[in-house]
PATI-185867 format. One record per residue (C-alpha): z, x, y; residue in one letter. Coordinates in pm, whole numbers, padded with zeros to 5 digits, always signed. Layout:
BEGIN
ZXYA/...
***
This chain:
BEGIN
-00741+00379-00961X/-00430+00227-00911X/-00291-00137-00841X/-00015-00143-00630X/+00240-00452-00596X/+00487-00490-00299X/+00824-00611-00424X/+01041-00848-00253X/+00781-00988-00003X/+00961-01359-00037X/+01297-01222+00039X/+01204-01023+00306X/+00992-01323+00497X/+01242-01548+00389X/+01502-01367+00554X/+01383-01154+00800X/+01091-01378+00965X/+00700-01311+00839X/+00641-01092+01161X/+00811-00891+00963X/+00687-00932+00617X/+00339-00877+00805X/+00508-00576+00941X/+00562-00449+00597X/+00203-00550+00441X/+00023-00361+00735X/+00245-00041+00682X/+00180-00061+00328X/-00216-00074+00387X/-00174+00237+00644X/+00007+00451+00376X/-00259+00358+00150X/-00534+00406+00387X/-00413+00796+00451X/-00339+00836+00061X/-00698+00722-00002X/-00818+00942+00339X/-01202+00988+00366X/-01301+01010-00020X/-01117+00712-00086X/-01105+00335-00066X/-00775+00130-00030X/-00759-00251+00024X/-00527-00549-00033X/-00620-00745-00288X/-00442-01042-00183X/-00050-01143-00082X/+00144-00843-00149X/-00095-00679-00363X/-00369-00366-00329X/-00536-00194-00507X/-00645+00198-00466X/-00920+00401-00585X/-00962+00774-00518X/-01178+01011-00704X/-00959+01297-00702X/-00602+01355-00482X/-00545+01729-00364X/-00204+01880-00549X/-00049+01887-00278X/-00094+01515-00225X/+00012+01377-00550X/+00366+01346-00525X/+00327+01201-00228X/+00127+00902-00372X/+00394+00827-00701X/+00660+00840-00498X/
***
């Protein structure tokens, strides 16, 4: 499992627009949605947060995912 919270979602709809802070939340929740792939299950748990929960990520994957 993991909770994941976007930083700096004001700032960026304050001064970029929120076309483009919606920009941001939907590329978040596609990153998420290939992290979690098809044993997985990613969502947004509401304003800038989401939470994550995969039973197992391949080696390969993992660094990926903290970084």
């Amino acid at each position: 499992m993991a909770y994941v919270d976007m930083n700096n979602l004001k700032i960026i709809n304050d001064r970029y627009g929120h076309d483009e802070g919606d920009f941001s939340i939907k590329l978040i929740s596609e990153i998420l949605t290939e992290v979690a792939a098809d044993t997985g299950l990613a969502g947004r748990v509401g304003g800038d947060e989401f939470a994550l929960a995969v039973p197992a990520l391949p080696t390969d994957r993992e660094r990926d995912f903290v970084e």
